[in-house]
ZATINU-811250 format. One line per 8 residues: number of its first residue (from 0); for each residue z, x, y of C-alpha. Coordinates in steps of 0.1 Angstrom, whole numbers, plus 5000, padded with zeros to 4 digits. Layout:
// residues N
NUM = Z/X/Y | ... $
***
This chain:
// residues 690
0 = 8567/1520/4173 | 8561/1505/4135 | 8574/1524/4110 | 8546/1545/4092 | 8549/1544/4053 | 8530/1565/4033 | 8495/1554/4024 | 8493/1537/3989 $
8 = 8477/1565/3966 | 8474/1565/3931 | 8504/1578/3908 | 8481/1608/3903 | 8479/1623/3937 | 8516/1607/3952 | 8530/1644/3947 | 8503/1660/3969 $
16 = 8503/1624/3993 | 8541/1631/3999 | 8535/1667/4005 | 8514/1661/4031 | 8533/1638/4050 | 8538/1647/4078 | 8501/1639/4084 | 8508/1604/4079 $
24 = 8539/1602/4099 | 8525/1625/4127 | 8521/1594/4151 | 8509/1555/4153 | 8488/1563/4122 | 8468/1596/4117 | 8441/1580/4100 | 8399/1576/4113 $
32 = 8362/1592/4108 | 8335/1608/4122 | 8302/1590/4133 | 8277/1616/4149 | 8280/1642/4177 | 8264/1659/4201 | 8247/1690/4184 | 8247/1726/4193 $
40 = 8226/1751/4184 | 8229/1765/4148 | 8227/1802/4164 | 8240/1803/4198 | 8234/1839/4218 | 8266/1842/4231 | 8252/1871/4255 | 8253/1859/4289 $
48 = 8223/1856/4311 | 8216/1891/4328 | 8211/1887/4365 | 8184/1918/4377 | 8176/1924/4410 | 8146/1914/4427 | 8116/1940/4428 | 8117/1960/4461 $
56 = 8092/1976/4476 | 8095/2017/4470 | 8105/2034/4496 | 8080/2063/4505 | 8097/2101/4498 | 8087/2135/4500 | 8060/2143/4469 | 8085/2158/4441 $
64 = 8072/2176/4411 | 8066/2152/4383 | 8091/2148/4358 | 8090/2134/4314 | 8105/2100/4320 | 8107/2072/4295 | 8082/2041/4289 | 8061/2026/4311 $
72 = 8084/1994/4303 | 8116/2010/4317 | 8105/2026/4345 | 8093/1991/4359 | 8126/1971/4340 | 8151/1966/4372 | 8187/1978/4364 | 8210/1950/4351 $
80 = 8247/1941/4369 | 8271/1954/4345 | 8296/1925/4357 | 8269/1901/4344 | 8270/1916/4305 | 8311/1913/4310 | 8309/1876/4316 | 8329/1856/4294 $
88 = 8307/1822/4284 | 8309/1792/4262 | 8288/1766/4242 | 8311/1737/4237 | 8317/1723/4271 | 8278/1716/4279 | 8261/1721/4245 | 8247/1749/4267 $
96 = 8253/1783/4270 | 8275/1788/4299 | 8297/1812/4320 | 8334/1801/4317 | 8340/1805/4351 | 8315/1773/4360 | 8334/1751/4336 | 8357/1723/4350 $
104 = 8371/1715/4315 | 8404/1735/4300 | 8392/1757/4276 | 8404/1786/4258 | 8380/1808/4242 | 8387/1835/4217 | 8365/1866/4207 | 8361/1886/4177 $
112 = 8376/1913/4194 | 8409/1887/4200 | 8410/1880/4162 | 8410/1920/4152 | 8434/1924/4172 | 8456/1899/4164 | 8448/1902/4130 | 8445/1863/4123 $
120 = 8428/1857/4087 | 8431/1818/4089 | 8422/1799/4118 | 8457/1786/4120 | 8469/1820/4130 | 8448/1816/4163 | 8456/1782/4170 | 8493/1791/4171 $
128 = 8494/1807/4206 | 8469/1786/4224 | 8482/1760/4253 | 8479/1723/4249 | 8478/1728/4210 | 8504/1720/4186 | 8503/1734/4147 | 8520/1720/4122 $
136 = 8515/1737/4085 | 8531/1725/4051 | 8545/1764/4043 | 8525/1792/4044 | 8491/1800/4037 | 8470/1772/4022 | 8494/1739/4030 | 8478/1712/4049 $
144 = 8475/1721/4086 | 8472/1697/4112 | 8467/1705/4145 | 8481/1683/4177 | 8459/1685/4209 | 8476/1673/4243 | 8498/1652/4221 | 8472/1634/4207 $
152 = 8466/1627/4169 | 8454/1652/4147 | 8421/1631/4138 | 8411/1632/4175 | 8403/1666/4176 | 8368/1669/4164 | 8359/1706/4147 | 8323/1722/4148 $
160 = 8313/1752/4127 | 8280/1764/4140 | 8276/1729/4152 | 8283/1711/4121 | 8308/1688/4126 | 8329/1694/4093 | 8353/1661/4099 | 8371/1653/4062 $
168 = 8358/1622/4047 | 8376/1626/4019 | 8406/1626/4041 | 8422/1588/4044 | 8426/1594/4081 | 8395/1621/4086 | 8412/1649/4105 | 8399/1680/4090 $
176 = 8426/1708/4072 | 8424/1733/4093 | 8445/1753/4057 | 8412/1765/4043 | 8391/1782/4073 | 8390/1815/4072 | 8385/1836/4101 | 8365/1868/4086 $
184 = 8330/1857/4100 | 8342/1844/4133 | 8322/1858/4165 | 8337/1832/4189 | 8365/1805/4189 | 8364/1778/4217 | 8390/1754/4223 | 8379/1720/4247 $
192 = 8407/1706/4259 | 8403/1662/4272 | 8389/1636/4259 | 8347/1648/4254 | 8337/1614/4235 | 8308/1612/4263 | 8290/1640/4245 | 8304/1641/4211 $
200 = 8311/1609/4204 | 8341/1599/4177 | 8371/1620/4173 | 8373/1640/4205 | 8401/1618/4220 | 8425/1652/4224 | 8391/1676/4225 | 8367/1696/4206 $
208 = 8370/1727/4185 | 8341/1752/4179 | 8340/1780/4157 | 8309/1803/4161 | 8303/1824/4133 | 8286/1864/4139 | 8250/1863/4143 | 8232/1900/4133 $
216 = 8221/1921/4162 | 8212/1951/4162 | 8205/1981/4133 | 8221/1968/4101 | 8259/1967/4099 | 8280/1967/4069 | 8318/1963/4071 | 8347/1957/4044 $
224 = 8384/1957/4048 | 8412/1950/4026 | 8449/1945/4033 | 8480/1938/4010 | 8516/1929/4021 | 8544/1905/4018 | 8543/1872/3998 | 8520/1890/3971 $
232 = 8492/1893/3995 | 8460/1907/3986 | 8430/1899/4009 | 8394/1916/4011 | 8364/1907/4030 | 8329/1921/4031 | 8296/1916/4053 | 8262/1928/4061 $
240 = 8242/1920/4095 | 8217/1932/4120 | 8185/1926/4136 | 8149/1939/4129 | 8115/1929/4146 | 8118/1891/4146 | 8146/1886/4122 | 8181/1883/4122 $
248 = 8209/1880/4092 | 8246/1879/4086 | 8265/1874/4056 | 8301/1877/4050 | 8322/1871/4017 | 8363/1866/4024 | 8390/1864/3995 | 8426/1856/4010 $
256 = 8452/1854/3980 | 8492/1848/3987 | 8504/1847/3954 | 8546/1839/3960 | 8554/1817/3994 | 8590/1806/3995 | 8582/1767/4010 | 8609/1745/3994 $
264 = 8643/1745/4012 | 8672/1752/3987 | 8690/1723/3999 | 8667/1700/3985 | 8664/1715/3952 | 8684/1695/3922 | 8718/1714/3905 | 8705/1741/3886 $
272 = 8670/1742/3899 | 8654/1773/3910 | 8623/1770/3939 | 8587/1780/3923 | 8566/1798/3956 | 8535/1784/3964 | 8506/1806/3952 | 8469/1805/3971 $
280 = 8436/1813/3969 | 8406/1810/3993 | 8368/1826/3985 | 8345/1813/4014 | 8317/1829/4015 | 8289/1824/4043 | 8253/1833/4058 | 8236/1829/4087 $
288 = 8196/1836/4095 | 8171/1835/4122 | 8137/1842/4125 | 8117/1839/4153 | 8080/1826/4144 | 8061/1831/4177 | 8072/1823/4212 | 8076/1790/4211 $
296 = 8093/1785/4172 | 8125/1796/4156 | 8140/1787/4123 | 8181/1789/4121 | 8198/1785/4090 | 8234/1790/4083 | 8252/1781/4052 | 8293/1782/4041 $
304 = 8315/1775/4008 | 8348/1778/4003 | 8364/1771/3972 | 8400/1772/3972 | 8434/1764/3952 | 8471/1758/3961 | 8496/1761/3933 | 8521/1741/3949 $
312 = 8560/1720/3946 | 8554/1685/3947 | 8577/1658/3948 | 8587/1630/3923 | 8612/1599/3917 | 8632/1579/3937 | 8646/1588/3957 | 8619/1621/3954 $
320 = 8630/1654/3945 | 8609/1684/3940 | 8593/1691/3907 | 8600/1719/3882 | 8567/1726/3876 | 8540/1730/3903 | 8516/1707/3913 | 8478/1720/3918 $
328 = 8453/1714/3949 | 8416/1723/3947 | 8394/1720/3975 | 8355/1726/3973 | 8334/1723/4007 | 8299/1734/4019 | 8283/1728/4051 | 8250/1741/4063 $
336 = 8229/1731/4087 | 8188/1736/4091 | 8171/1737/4125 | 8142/1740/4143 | 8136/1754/4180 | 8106/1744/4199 | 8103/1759/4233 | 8080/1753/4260 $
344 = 8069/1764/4293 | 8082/1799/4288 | 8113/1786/4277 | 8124/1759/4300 | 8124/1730/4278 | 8140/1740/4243 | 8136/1714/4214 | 8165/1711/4190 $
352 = 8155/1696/4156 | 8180/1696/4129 | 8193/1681/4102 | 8234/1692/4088 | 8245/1685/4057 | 8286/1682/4047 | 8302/1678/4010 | 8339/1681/4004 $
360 = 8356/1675/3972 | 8390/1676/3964 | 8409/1675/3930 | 8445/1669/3931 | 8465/1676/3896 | 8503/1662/3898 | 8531/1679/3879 | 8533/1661/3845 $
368 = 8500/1641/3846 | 8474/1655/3828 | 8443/1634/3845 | 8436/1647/3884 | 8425/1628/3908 | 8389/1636/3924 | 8377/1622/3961 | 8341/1630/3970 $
376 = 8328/1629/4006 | 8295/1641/4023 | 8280/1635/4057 | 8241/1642/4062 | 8229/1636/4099 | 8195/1643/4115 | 8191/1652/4151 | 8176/1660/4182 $
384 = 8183/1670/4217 | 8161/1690/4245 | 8178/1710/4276 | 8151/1713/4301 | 8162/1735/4328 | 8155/1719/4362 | 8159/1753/4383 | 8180/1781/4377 $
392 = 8217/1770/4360 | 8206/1731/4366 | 8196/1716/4331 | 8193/1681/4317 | 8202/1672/4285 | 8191/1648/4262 | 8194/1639/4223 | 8193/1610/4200 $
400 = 8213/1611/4168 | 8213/1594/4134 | 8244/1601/4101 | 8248/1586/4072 | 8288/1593/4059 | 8297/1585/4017 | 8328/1584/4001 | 8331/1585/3964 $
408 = 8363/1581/3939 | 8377/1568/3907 | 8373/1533/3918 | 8354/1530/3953 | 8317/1540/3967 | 8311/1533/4002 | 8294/1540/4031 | 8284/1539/4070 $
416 = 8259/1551/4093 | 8260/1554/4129 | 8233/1560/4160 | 8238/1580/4191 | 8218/1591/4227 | 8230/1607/4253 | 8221/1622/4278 | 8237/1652/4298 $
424 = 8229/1666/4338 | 8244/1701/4345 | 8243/1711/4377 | 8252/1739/4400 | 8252/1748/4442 | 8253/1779/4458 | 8274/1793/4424 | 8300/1777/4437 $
432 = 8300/1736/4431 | 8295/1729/4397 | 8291/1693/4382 | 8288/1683/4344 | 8280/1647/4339 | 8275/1631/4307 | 8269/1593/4292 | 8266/1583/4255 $
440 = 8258/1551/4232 | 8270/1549/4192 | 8255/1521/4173 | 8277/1520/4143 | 8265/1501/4113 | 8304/1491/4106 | 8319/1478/4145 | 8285/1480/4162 $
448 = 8279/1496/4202 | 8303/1518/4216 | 8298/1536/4253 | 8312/1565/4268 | 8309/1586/4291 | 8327/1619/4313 | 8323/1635/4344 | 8338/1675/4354 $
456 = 8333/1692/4385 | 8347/1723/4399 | 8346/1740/4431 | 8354/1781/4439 | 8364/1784/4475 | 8349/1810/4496 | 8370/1840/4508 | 8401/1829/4481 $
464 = 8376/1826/4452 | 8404/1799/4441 | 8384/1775/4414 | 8398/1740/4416 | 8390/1720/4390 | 8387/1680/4371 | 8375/1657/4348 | 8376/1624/4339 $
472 = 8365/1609/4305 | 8366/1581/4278 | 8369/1586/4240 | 8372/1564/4209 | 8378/1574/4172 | 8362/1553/4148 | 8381/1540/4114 | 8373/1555/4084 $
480 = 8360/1545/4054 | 8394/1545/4033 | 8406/1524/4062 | 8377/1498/4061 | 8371/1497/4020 | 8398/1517/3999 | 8422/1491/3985 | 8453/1499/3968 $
488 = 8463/1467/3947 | 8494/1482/3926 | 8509/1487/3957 | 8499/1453/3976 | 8476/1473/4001 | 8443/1467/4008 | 8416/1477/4034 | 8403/1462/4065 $
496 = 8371/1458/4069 | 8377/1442/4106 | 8392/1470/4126 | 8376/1484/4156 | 8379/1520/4171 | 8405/1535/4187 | 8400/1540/4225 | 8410/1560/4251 $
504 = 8403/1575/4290 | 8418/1610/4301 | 8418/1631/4332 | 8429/1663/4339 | 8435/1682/4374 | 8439/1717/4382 | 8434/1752/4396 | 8429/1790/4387 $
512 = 8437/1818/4416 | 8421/1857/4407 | 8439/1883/4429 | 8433/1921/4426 | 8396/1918/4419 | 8404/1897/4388 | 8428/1919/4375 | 8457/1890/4379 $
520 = 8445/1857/4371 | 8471/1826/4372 | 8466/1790/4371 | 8477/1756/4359 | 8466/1717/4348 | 8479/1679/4349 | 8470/1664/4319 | 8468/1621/4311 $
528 = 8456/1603/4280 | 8457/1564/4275 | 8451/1557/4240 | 8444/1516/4228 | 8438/1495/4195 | 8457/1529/4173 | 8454/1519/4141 | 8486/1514/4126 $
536 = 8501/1492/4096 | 8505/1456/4100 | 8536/1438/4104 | 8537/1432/4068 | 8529/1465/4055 | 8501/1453/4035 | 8471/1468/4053 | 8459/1482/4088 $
544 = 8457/1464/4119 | 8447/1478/4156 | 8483/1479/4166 | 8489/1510/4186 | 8494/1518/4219 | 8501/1559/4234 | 8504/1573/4266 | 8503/1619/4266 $
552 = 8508/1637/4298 | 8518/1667/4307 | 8508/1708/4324 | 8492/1733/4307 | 8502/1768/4328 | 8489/1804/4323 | 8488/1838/4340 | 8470/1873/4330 $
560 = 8470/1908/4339 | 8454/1938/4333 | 8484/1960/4348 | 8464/1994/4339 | 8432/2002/4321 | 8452/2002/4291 | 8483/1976/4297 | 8474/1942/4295 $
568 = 8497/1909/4294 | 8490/1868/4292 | 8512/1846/4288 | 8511/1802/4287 | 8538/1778/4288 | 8530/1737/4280 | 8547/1710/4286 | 8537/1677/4264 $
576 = 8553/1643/4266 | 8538/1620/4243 | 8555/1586/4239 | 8545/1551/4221 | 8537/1530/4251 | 8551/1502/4238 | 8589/1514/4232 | 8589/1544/4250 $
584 = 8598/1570/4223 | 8586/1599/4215 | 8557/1607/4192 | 8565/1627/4160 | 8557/1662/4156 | 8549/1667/4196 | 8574/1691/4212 | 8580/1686/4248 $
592 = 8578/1722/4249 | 8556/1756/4241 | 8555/1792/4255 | 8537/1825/4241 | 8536/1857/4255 | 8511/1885/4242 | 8513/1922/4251 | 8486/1950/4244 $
600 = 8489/1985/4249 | 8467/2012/4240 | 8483/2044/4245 | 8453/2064/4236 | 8417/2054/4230 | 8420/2048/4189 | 8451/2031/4192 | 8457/1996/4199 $
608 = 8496/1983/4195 | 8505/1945/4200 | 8532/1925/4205 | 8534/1882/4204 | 8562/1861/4214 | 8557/1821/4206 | 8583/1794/4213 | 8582/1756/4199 $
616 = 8608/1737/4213 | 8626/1702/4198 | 8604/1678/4179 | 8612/1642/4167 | 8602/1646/4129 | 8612/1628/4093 | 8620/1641/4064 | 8601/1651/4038 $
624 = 8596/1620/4017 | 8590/1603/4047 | 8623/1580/4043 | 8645/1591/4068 | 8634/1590/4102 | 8641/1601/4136 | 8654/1633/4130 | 8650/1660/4158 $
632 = 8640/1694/4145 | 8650/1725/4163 | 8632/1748/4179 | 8627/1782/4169 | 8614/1814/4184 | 8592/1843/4167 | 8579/1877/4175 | 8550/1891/4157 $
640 = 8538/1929/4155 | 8503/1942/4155 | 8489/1975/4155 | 8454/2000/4145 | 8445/2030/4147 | 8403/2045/4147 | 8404/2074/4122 | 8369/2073/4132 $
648 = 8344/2050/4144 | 8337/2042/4109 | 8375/2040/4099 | 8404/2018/4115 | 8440/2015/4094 | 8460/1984/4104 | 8492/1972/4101 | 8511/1940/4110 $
656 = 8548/1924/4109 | 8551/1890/4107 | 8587/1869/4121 | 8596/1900/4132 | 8637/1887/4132 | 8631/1867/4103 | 8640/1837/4117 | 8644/1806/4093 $
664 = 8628/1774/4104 | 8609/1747/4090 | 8579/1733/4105 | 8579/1701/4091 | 8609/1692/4080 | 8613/1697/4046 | 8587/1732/4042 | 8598/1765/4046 $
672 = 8577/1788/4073 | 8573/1821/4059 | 8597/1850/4065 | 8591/1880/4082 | 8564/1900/4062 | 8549/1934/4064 | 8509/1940/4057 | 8488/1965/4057 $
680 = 8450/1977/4051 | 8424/1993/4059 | 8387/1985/4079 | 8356/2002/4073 | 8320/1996/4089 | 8288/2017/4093 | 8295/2018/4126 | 8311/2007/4155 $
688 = 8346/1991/4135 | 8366/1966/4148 $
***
């Protein structure tokens, strides 16, 4: 494998480019953008389909004495299967809303109910645990996150938030900082594991991401909750929501402030030289409305900002040591998305028109230098896609695509634009063969057509109810805009206007057993990825040049178990080899190993106690300036505490330990995870409080 150097960067944001590192050394070359993806709806209901009964005829009784009953409307309304309202479902796998149990792909999905809970206020927190995913976090709250699916980079995992895909185009290789999104507003988390190019086009080479925010239902719901703890940690969050007539709203304001994170290691530190704590701020605030118009038009609109700042230790010289003073990071983004929802023939063909709209900017001021450095990038993409159902569960899907994607700095404006179809056929037999096929075009203005496409079926055997399960896909990740235009000329680098996509095909095999009526669930997957044309350096180390080649395999293994009404355990071991094709080594940052275990106990009916035990194994890695290389990290094991208690169904108190043993480790090299921590607070809602 070529040896990665840092990008070229200014002088003013070097400190914050060698902080973040490890993004750059995290494989061939973590570097690539977004062109357009298949949209989901703006406002999913993430209620699953009730399934009535038919009508039977009455059966003639005895005359009885009338009785007061209710409405003429629920007398004649036939009862609905409770299992049915239990369901778990998904939007990310189709673009539809679907049960989990008729999905072939690997996914993980993650409630709101999860995230109390756990207690997880960054979205970090909840990637940590979940199989096939690796997280890799510059210190504690607010460092730049990367996240590692099936060994792949982290630009080929694509992110959605309420179906805006939020990509980083100020970000030289576009993978999105996973550091700044909060978790206060989430309803549902999904996490789509393989390649899913064939419906989202660029950047899902590893999978797709989806965060669903909370959609009001119901009476009106207020909530607010603040917690303090460890690392001078101060966080509050607030939100309305609810339903009335033809309306729904939800809005939700988060503040998450650590104000003293130990990060640097003492060992790096000059004579004399005492280590400054990172200090972190986050405000996002967000909204999201519906209203339905008649019975054939809704409007969705949903809206989010988040403004936030790291106070953080760079790194200077040569060779670099960290500064005295701290360097600054400020990060502004909004995405919001309008749509449109046309439906026809009582709701069997649904129209999506939309049109999302992305703006990041990010100012980076270095210790010592009193100008920052500013990068602006914003993504605006129109869109359409119908699902017509063909019969009951069988829909076909089709869209057509069109985003423009801008960069702006001190010394460069460009730009590119991309075109997509696709078309999508979801199918399902007897409710137990289920088939998902998809196939997609991208025009890009830049490298021109690019096809993909990906097929998953699944199958639950009679009398075992075992669900075996497959797909098989293509992906490609296209280069991004710093890569095709930003040159660097003090430092004898310069852009490439000439390099094509990454590419890539990926299949994954497997099964899941119930037993006990579902109350013990186990199961496992093969995963393979082929990845071609990485972009890498050249041989000279003056620009970028399709170079790379990466092969990722490896099982993804879980079990659960509800061992009483109140006892409940899951726990999910990976195994990841991910190796340059070409030499045969081992990818950095990849662990051949990962294993988490979560226990929940609720010894009465207001209490809810938890305990989480996560393992990373040995990881090739560098060091923190990126000069010495092929280093192997250790391991390291944690255990984290959670616990609440219902004063009232108004009133929940809530406390959490963090790295329980306080186990010292650094994830990368060079930055200090945080210690164990104790936190506290306090949750209050009008009614029904998570």
């Amino acid at each position: 494998m070529p040896r990665s150097l840092v990008s070229p960067v200014p002088h003013a944001r070097r400190s914050r480019a060698l902080l973040s590192s490890f993004c750059v050394f995290s494989s061939f070359a973590l570097l690539g953008p977004s062109p357009t993806a298949a949209q989901q709806s703006a406002s999913p209901d993430l209620l699953p389909p009730v399934e009535v009964d038919p009508p039977r005829e009455p059966i003639a009784q005895k005359p009885a004495i009338p009785r007061r009953t209710g409405s003429a409307a629920h007398q004649q309304m036939p009862a609905a299967k409770p299992a049915a309202a239990r369901t778990p479902v998904a939007v990310s796998p189709t673009g539809v809303v679907t049960p989990v149990a008729h999905v072939a792909n690997a996914i993980t999905v993650v409630t709101d109910k999860d995230i109390a809970t756990q207690q997880a206020r960054t979205v970090p927190g909840i990637l940590s645990t979940i199989p096939g995913l690796n997280v890799v976090q510059a210190g504690g709250p607010g460092g730049q996150t990367n996240v590692f699916m099936r060994g792949t980079n982290a630009n080929h995992t694509k992110l959605f938030i309420d179906g805006i895909d939020v990509g980083d185009v100020t970000n030289g290789n576009g993978a999105f900082d996973f550091a700044h999104l909060l978790a206060a507003d989430i309803q549902q988390f999904e996490v789509l594991r393989g390649p899913q190019s064939g419906l989202y086009g660029s950047d899902a080479i590893g999978g797709v991401i989806s965060v669903i925010t909370r959609k009001g239902e119901g009476p009106a719901r207020a909530t607010a909750s603040v917690e303090s703890g460890s690392f001078k940690t101060f966080n509050q969050s607030a939100g309305v929501s609810g339903s009335q007539n033809n309306v729904n709203y939800a809005v939700n304001v988060a503040h998450l402030h650590a104000g003293d994170v130990p990060v640097t290691p003492w060992q790096l530190l000059p004579a004399g030289q005492k280590a400054i704590g990172n200090a972190y701020d986050n405000v996002t605030a967000s909204a999201k409305l519906g209203v339905d118009l008649n019975e054939a038009w809704t409007l969705n609109s949903v809206i989010r900002y988040t403004d936030a700042t790291l106070l953080f230790t760079g790194d200077s010289g040569f060779p670099s040591f960290p500064d005295a003073i701290r360097s600054n990071h400020t990060v502004h983004q909004l995405a919001t998305r309008q749509e449109a929802v046309w439906s026809l023939l009582g709701g069997r063909i649904r129209n999506y028109f939309g049109v999302s709209y992305v703006n990041n900017r990010s100012s980076d001021l270095t210790a010592g230098n009193p100008v920052a450095a500013v990068a602006t990038g914003e993504r605006i993409k129109y869109d359409w896609h119908a699902v017509t159902e063909l019969a009951p569960h069988n829909n076909l899907v089709v869209g057509l695509e069109q985003q423009t994607e801008r960069l702006k700095t001190a010394d460069l404006s460009a730009e590119n634009g991309n075109k997509a179809g696709f078309v999508e056929l979801q199918t399902e037999f007897a409710k137990r063969w289920f088939v998902v096929a998809s196939l997609r075009n991208d025009v890009n203005d830049q490298f021109g057509g690019h096809g993909t496409y990906r097929i998953a079926p699944a199958v639950i055997l009679p009398v075992t109810e075992t669900k075996l399960k497959a797909s098989y896909g293509t992906g490609f990740k296209a280069p991004t805009l710093s890569q095709l235009h930003q040159d660097f000329p003090a430092f004898n680098f310069f852009a490439n206007p000439n390099l094509r996509p990454e590419q890539s095909t990926g299949y994954d095999a497997g099964f899941e057993q119930p037993l006990f009526d579902d109350r013990l669930r186990f199961g496992a997957t093969y995963f393979h990825n082929s990845i071609t044309d990485l972009i890498n350096f050249n041989a000279t180390f003056t620009s970028y040049a399709n170079v790379g080649l990466a092969t990722t395999e490896g099982t993804e293994s879980f079990v659960t178990a509800d061992l009483t009404d109140r006892i409940s355990l899951r726990a999910d071991y990976t195994f990841t080899r991910a190796v340059d094709a070409a030499t045969g080594l081992q990818l950095l940052r990849r662990p051949k190993e990962k294993w988490s275990a979560t226990a929940t106990w609720g010894p009465i009916d207001a209490l809810t106690l938890s305990a989480t035990l996560l393992h990373i194994g040995d990881w090739l890695d560098v060091s923190r300036d990126g000069m010495t290389t092929g280093l192997v990290a250790p391991g390291y094991t944690v255990v984290n505490l959670r616990s609440d208690y219902a004063l009232s169904d108004q009133v929940k108190l809530f406390g959490r330990i963090d790295n329980l043993f306080n186990h010292h480790y650094q994830n990368p090299t060079g930055f200090l995870a945080p210690g164990f921590g104790v936190f506290g607070g306090i949750r209050v809602a009008s009614f029904g409080v998570q």
